[in-house]
N, C-alpha and C positions, 0 to 999 in steps of 0.2 A: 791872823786868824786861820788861814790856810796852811802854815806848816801844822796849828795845833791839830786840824782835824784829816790832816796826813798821820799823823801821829796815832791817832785815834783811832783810823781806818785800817792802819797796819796793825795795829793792837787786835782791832776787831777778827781780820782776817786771821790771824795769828792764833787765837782762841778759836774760833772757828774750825781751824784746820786740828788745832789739837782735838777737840771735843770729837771733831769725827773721826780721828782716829784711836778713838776707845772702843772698848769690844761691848760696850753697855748700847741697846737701839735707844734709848731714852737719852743719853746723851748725845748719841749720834742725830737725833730730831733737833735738839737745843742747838749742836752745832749750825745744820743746816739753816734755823731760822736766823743767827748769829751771821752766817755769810750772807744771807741776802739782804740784814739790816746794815752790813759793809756794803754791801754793793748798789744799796742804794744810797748810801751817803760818800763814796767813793763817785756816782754820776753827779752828785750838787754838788761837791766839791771841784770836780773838773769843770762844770758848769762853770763856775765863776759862781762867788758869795756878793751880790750887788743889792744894796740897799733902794731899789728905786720903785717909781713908779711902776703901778698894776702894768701890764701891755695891753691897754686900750685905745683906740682911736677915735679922737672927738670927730664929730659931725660934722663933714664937710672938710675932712682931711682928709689926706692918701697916705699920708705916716706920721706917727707919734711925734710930737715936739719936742720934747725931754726925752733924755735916756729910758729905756723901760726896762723891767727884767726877761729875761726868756719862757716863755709859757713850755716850751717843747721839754727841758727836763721835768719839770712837775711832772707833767701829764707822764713819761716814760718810767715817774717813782711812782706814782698814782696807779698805774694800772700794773707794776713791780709788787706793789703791796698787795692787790686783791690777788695775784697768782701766787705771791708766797701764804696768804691765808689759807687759799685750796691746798697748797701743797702742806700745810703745816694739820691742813684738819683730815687729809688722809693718811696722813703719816701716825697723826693720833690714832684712829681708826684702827691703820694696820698694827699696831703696837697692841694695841686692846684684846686685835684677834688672838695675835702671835701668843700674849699674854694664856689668854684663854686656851688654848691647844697645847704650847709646849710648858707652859709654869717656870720661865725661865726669861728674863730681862737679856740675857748673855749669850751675843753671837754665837759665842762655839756650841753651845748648847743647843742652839736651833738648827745643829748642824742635819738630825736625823726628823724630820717633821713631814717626810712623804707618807704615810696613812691612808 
């Protein structure tokens, strides 16, 4: 399962990297959110993929009895995912203005927009 989603990850990055380097900003936003859904299945995959138990401790232990999963990459995709939403809902934002001001989706075109 791990080489397929190496496989997948470098796919990802790989589009990614194309997409931002298009002269269109709309594709260049699609890129960026493209890389950091690599980048956070790029840290679960390093993670280790372990089918186990929650990582809880019963009452009246000091450590889990069974093997458990790692809480610390969740939590590191979890708060991965609410900074790429801010960053993906300003990027909308700025696209909307750019949109508005220059009438033109295409980097080079936004070249002259000091007004």
């Amino acid at each position: 399962m791990e080489p397929v989603l190496a496989l997948v990850v470098g796919g990802l990055y790989a589009a990614a990297i194309y997409m931002i380097l298009r002269r269109s900003i709309v594709k260049l936003v699609i890129g960026l959110l493209l890389l950091s859904n690599a980048a956070n299945l790029l840290i679960f995959t390093v993670s280790g993929l372990t089918r186990e138990a929650p990582p809880l401790i019963s009452a009246g232990l000091d450590a889990p009895l069974a093997p458990t999963a790692d809480p610390l990459p969740q939590a590191l995709i979890l708060t991965a995912i609410v900074i790429s939403f801010g960053v993906l809902a300003f990027a909308v934002v700025l696209i909307n203005r750019a949109w508005h001001v220059v009438q033109a989706e295409d980097m080079d075109q936004m070249t002259g927009t000091d007004t």
